[in-house]
C-alpha positions in Angstrom: -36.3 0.6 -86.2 -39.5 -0.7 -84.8 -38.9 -4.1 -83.6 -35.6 -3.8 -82.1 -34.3 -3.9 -78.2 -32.2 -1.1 -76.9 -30.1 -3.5 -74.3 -28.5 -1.4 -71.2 -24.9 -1.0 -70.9 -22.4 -3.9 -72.9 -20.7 -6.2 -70.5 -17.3 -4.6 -70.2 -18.8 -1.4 -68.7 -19.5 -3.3 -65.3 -15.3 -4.5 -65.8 -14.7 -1.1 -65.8 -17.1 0.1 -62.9 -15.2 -2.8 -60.9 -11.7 -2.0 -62.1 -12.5 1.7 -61.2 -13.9 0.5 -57.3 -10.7 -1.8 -57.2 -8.6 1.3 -57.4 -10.4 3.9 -55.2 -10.2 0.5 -52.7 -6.3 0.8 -53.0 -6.5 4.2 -52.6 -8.1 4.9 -49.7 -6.1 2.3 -47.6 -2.6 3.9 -49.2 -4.1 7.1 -47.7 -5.4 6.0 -44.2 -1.7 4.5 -43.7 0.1 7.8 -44.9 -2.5 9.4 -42.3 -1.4 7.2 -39.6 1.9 7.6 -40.2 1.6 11.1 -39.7 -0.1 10.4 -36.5 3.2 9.4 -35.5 1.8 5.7 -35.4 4.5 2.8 -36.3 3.7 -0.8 -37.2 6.0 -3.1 -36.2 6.3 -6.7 -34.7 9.5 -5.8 -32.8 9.1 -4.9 -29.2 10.7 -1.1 -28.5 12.6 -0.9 -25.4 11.4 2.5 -24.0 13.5 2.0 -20.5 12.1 1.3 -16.5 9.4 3.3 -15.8 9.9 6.5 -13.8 9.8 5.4 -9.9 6.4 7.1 -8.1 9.0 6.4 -4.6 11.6 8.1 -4.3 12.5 7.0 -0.9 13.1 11.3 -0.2 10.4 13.2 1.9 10.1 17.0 1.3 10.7 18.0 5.0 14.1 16.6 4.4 15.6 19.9 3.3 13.1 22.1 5.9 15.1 19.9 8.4 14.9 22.4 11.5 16.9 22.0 14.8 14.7 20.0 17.7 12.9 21.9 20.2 14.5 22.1 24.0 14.4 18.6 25.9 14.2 16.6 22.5 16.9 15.2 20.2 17.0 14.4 16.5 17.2 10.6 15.8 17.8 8.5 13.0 15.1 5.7 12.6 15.3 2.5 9.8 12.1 2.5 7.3 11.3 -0.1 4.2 11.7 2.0 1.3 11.3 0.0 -2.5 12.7 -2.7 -0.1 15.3 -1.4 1.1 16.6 0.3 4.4 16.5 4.1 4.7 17.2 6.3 7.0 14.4 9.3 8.5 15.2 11.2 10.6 12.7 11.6 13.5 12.5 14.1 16.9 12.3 12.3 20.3 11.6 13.7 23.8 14.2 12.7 25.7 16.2 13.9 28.7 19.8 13.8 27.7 21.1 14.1 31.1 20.0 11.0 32.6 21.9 9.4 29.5 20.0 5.9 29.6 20.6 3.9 27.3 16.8 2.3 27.3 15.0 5.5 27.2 16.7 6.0 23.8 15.7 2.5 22.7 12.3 2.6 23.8 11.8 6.1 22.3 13.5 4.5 18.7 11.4 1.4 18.9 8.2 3.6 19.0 9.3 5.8 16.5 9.5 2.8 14.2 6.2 1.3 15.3 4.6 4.6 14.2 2.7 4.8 10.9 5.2 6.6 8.5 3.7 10.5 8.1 1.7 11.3 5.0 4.8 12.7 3.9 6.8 9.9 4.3 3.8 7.6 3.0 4.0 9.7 -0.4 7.9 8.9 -0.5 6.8 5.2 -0.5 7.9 5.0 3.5 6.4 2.1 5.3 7.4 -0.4 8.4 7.3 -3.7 9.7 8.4 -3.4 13.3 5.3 -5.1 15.6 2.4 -2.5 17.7 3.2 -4.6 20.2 6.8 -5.6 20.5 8.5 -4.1 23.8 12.0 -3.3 24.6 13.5 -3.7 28.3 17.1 -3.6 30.0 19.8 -6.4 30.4 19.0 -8.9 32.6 21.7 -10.1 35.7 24.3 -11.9 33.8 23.8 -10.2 30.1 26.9 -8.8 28.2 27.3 -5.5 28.6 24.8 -3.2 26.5 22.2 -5.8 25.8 18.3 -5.0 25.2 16.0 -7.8 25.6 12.9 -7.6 23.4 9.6 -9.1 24.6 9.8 -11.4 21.5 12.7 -13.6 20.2 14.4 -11.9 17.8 14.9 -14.3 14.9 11.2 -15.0 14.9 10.6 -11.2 14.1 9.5 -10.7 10.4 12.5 -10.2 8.2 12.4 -6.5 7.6 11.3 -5.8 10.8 14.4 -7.4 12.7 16.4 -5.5 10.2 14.9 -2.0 10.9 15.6 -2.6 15.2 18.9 -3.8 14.4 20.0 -1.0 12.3 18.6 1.7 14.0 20.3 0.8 17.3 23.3 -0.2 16.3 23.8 3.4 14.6 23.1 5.1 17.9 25.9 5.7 19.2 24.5 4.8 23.2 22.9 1.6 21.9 25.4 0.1 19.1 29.5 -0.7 19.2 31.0 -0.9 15.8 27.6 -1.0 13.9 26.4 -3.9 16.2 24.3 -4.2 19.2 23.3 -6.8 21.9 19.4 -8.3 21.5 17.9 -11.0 23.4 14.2 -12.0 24.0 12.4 -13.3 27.1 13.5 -16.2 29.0 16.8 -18.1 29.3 18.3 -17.5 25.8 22.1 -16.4 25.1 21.7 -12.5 23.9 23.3 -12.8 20.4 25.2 -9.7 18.8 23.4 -8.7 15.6 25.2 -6.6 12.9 24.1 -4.1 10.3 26.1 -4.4 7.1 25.6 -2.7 3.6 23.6 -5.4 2.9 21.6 -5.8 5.3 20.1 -2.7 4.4 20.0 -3.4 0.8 18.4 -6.9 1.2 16.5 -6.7 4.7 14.1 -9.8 4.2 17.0 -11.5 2.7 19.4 -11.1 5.4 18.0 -10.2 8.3 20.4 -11.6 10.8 23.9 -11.2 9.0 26.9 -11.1 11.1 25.0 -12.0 14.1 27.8 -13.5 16.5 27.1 -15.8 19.2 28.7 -15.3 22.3 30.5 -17.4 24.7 
């Protein structure tokens, strides 16, 4: 009829266009979380305990099983690193004349094994040391127990580790150490103490340093 408005679209047809984006909302957020779910992807608010991380030091060099005998006129030694701060044991091949059997050649030759950089083998291992370039090693002086070294520096004001790794690598040489211990004194008129390596002084080497050293009378 002439005269009369077509309106659009009665009121409750935008409800229904709203009701009907409402629900495709809901929908697509019920199917992103099924997706990440399936992705293997968990929400939670608790930590997960997944264990200590795998260690990138194993404290083990691969030459350790190509271990060959020395050549003629050298020996096999056993040196004192700082391994994931600990003491371990590398084994290390010296030239030294057996015959002459002294007792300082063998600790000079150990002390400048340990103030070598470690190899890049041993580096990889997680190898390193703390023993001072410049620390020197020399024979008892008149008066010293039998056995003592004197080291051009006190010992006791040696860094930690480093004090443990000369300690324990002479005192498991069998011409240096008695009983796991050996005699160290520095330079001028101080008593030579008796330092021993213990379990723990290779377990906790910045720690404990100096256990079981012994004055002497």
């Amino acid at each position: 009829m002439r005269g009369e408005r077509t309106y659009g679209a009665p009121r409750g047809g935008r409800t229904v266009r709203g009701r009907r984006g409402a629900v495709a909302a809901l929908a697509a957020v019920v199917a992103g979380a099924a997706l990440a779910t399936g992705c293997g992807i968990r929400s939670t608010s608790v930590p997960v305990d997944a264990g200590a991380a795998p260690s990138r030091m194993p404290c083990r060099t691969a030459s350790e099983a190509a271990a060959t005998a020395p050549p003629p006129e050298s020996v096999s030694v056993r040196i004192y690193l700082v391994c994931a701060s600990q003491l371990v044991t590398v084994e290390r091949t010296v030239e030294i004349d057996e015959s002459r059997s002294d007792p300082l050649l063998v600790a000079q030759a150990l002390l400048g094994e340990l103030q070598g950089e470690p190899d890049s083998d041993e580096r990889r291992a997680g190898f390193s040391t703390d023993v001072p370039a410049g620390l020197r090693v020399s024979a008892a002086r008149k008066g010293d127990p039998a056995g003592t070294l004197r080291l051009s520096e006190q010992p006791d004001d040696l860094p930690a580790e480093a004090l443990a790794q000369v300690v324990c690598s002479y005192a498991d040489n069998e011409s240096l150490g008695s009983g796991g211990s050996v005699m160290l004194g520095g330079p001028g008129k101080y008593t030579p103490r008796g330092y021993l390596c213990t379990s723990e002084t290779k377990s906790r080497p910045g720690e404990v340093p100096t256990l079981g050293a012994l004055e002497l009378s």
